[in-house]
N, C-alpha and C positions, 0 to 999 in steps of 0.2 A: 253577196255572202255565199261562202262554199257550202255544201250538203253537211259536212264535218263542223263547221264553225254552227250551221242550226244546231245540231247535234248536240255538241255540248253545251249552250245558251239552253236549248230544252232542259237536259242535265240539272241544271240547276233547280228548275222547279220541281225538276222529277224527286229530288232528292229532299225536298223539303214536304212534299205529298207524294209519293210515291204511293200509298193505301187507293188515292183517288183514281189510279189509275182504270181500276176496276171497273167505272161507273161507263169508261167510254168504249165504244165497240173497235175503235182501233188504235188502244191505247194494250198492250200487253205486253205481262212481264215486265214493267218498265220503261218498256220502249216509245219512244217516242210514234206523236200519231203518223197519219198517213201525210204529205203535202198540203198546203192549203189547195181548195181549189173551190170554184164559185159558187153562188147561193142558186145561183138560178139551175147549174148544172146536180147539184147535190139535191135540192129540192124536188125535181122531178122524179131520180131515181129511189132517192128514201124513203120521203113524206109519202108519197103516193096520193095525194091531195086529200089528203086527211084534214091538216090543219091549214087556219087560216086566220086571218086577223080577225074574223068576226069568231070562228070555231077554235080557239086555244087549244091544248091539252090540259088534260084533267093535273092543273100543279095546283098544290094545295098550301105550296112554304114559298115564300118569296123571300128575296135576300137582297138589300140593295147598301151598297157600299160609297159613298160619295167620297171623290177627293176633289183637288182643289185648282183652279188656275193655270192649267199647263194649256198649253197647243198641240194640236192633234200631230204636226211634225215633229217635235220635241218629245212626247211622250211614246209615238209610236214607230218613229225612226229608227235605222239602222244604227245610229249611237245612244241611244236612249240610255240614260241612269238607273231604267226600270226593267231590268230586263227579265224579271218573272212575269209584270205587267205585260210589257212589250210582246213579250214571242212564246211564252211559256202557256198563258192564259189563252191568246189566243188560237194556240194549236191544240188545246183542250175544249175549245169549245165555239162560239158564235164570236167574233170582228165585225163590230159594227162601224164604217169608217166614212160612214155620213152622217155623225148622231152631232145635233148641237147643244148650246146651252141657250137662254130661254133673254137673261138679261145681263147686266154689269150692276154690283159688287156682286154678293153672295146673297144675300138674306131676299130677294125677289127670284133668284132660282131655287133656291132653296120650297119657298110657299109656292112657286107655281109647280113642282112634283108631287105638292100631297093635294090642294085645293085647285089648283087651275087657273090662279087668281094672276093676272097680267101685273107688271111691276107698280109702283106711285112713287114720288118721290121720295119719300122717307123709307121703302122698302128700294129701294135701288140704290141708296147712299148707308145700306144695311145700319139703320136705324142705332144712330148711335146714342141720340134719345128715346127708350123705348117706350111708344106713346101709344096710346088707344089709336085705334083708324076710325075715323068720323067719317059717316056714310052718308051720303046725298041721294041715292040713287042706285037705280041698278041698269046695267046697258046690255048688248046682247050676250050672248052666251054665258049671263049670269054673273057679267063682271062687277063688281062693288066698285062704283064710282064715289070717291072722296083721294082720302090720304089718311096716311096714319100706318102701325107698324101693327098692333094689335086688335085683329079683324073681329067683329060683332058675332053673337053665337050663330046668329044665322047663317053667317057664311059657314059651308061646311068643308069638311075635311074628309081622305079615304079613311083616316081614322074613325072619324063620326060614321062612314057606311059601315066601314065592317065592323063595328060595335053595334049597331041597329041592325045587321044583319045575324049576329051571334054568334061573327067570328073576333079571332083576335090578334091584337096588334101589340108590337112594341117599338121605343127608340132607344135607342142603345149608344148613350153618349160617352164617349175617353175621357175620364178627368172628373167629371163633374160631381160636384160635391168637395172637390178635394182641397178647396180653401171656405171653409159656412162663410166666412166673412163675404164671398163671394156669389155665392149660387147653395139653394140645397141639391141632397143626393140626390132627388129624387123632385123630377118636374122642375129642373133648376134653372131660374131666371132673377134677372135685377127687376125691382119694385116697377111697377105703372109708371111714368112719370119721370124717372131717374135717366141719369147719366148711364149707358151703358158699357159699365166697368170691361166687362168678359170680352168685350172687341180685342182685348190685347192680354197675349198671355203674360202669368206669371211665372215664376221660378217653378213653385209649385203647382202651378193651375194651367193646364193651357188648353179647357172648354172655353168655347165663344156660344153664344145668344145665338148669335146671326148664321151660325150652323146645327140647328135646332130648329125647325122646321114646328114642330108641334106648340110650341112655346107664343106661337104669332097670331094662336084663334085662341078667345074666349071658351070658344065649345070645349075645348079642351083645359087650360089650366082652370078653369070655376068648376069640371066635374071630379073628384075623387077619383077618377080613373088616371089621371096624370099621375098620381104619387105612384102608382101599381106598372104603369104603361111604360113614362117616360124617367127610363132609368139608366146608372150607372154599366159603361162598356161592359164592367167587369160580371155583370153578371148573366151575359151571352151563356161562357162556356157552361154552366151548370143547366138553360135551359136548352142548349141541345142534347142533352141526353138523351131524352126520349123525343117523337114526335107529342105527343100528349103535353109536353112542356113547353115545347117552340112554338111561337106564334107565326099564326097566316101568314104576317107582314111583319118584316124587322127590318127597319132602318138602322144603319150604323154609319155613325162620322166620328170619325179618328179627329184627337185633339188639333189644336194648330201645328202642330209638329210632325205630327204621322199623316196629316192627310196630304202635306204638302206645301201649305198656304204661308208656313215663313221659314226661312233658310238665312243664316243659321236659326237655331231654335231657341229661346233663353235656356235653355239649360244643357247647353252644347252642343247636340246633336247638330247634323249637317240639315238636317229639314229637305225641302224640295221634294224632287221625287226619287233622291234616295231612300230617304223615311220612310216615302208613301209606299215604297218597293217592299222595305223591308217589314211596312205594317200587315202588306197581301201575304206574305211570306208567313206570317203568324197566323193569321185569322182564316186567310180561304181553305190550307186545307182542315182546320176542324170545321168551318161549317160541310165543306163536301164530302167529311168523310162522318155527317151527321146521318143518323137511319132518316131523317124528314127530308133533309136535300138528295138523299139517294132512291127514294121514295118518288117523289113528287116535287122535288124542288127545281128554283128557278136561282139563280145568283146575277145578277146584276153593279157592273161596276163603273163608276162614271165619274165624270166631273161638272164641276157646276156650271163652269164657264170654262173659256179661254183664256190666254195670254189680255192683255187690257186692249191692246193695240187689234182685235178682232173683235167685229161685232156684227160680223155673217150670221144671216140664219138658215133655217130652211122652212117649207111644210108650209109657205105662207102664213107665216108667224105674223100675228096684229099685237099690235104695241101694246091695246087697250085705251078704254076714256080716260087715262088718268098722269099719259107722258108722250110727249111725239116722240119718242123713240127708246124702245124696249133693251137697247144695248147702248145707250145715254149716246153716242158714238154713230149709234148705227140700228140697225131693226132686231139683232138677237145678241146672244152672247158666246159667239163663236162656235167653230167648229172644235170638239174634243175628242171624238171619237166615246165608242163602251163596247165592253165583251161582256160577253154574256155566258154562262156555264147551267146544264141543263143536263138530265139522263134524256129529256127530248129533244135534244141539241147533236149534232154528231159532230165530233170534233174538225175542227178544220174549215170549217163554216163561215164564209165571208159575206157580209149584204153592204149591198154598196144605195140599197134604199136610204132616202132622208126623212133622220128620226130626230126630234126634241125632247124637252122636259116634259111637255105635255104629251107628247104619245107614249113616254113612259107609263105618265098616271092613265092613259087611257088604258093601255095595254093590264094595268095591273086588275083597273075595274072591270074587263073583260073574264081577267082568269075568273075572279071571284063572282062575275056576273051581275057588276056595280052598275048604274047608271052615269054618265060622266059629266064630270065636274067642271065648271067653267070654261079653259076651251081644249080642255081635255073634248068637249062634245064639238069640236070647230067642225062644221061643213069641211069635207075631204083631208080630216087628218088622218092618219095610218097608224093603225097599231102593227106592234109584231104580230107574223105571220108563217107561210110556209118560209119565209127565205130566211128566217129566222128557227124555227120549230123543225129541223129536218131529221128527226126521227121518229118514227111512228111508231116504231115498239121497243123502246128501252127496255133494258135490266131491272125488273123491281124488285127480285131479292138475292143477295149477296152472302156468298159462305153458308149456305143453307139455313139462312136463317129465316 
């Protein structure tokens, strides 16, 4: 690809966030940032060995965006469908191009980013009867040995720490509420027991269960913090207004149409990762051009798995007591690649370290200073760090304010 043809590919996202520009140090007037060039080389001269996987930066807003199913070639190739994703995103910030997914369907990647909890078979075949998880046992790194989709209060969640710690959280679901016959607004799920209807969107509805991460512990739907916590996409834009309104942790999954997961969509759209392009297009730049992400924030954006036909992992990923094989296939759930956006991030940022679901969750209980969850705590897994964190002194206040 010629220097002119990156050019206007940037253009594009430039022109849909252009305000964001501001945030990066070599992002001006509009213009596109500097080249990419390597984490190990940028990391030396920026960081200055400030940061590290055990030393984070002081972020205090996390932002994580899940889509759906794609291959790391396909989504981050020179023909890609996504090309705000693709080349836009990552010239604004961190290219992560060894990150994998954890298992195969969705709803075992999903719980292992907030719990740590390794797949079972009803969480790997995303639980399309949503059933209690029956415990037997516990094995090392605190994995709940049984089966079942909906885990006992004990098993805990990031949400359960940073709620005991007296920070806070939210999830931030597309759709949901928008058929009652289906899900409420608010901590919306199909009964104990039952059929799980939301696996498959409607005309009107197209929120799934099995992309809902918070809906799969006890700790969470039995305490009144789910109706306040685990709520409707739509109401992001109003709490980034202020940081005082955004929470520590905000999960957001775009319905089955915007995240990617079906093409076409029932209700016309082309789905895939047109959708998923056109959803980053709306959403990244208000959260990055929110005062909490220009502040202290962190954006993270990923997918749960791979194409089906991948089931690579990395990071010495263990299956768990509960499947010989974590990618039903194979030991993970492919290679997808994530980019990451950050005022501690300097645009152009590439790590070619191997990252998972679970060093995500690690990395997030690091910022907040969590202990980690299942094998979020694995002997030798890696959080982000300097090759990831390469800038040591960001911009924290923008237009004098």
């Amino acid at each position: 690809m010629t220097r002119r043809s990156q050019v206007v590919r940037w253009s594009v996202g430039v022109a849909a966030s252009v305000a964001a520009c501001a945030l990066f140090i070599s992002c001006r007037d509009g213009k596109a940032p500097t080249a990419v060039q390597d984490a190990a080389a940028i990391g030396a001269g920026v960081n200055d060995g400030r940061f590290s996987a055990g030393n984070p930066p002081r972020i205090r807003h996390v932002f994580v965006i899940v889509l759906e199913n794609e291959a790391f070639d396909r989504t981050f190739g020179s023909n890609s469908p996504a090309p705000f994703l693709a080349d836009s995103l990552p010239k604004a910030g961190a290219f992560l191009t060894q990150y994998f997914g954890t298992g195969h369907f969705s709803a075992d990647n999903y719980i292992s980013m907030v719990s740590g909890q390794a797949p079972d078979s009803a969480t790997s075949a995303d639980c399309g009867v949503y059933t209690d998880f029956v415990q037997t046992g516990t094995a090392a790194d605190g994995q709940a040995v049984g089966n079942g989709c909906v885990y006992p209060r004990s098993v805990r969640t990031i949400a359960d720490q940073l709620a005991a710690r007296g920070l806070t959280w939210k999830g931030y679901m597309e759709d949901m509420g928008n058929d009652p016959a289906r899900e409420s607004s608010t901590c919306g799920h199909v009964p104990i027991g039952s059929i799980d209807i939301t696996n498959h969107a409607s005309p009107t509805d197209q929120y799934a269960d099995k992309h809902n991460p918070f809906v799969y512990f006890h700790s969470i739907i039995d305490s009144p913090i789910c109706q306040s916590s685990v709520v409707p996409l739509t109401n992001l834009e109003a709490d980034l207004q202020t940081p005082g309104q955004t929470p520590n942790f905000a999960f957001i999954t775009p319905n089955l149409c915007h995240d990617g997961h079906d093409a076409p969509c029932v209700d016309g759209e082309p789905g895939g990762l047109i959708s998923a392009d056109e959803f980053l297009r709306r959403w990244v730049p208000r959260i990055v051009q929110s005062r909490a992400f220009r502040d202290d924030g962190l954006l993270i954006v990923t997918f749960d798995e791979a194409g089906s036909g991948d089931a690579t992992a990395c990071c010495n990923e263990q299956s768990g007591p509960n499947v010989a094989a974590a990618g039903r296939s194979g030991p993970g759930g492919g290679r997808t690649g994530a980019v990451l956006l950050s005022p501690f991030i300097e645009p152009g940022t590439v790590s070619n370290v191997g990252y998972n679901h679970y060093s995500l969750l690690r990395s997030v209980e690091d910022i907040f200073g969590l202990s980690h969850l299942g094998y979020a705590g694995q002997s030798g897994l890696v959080a982000f760090g300097a090759d990831v964190y390469t800038r040591a002194n960001p911009h924290r206040k923008l237009g004098g304010e």
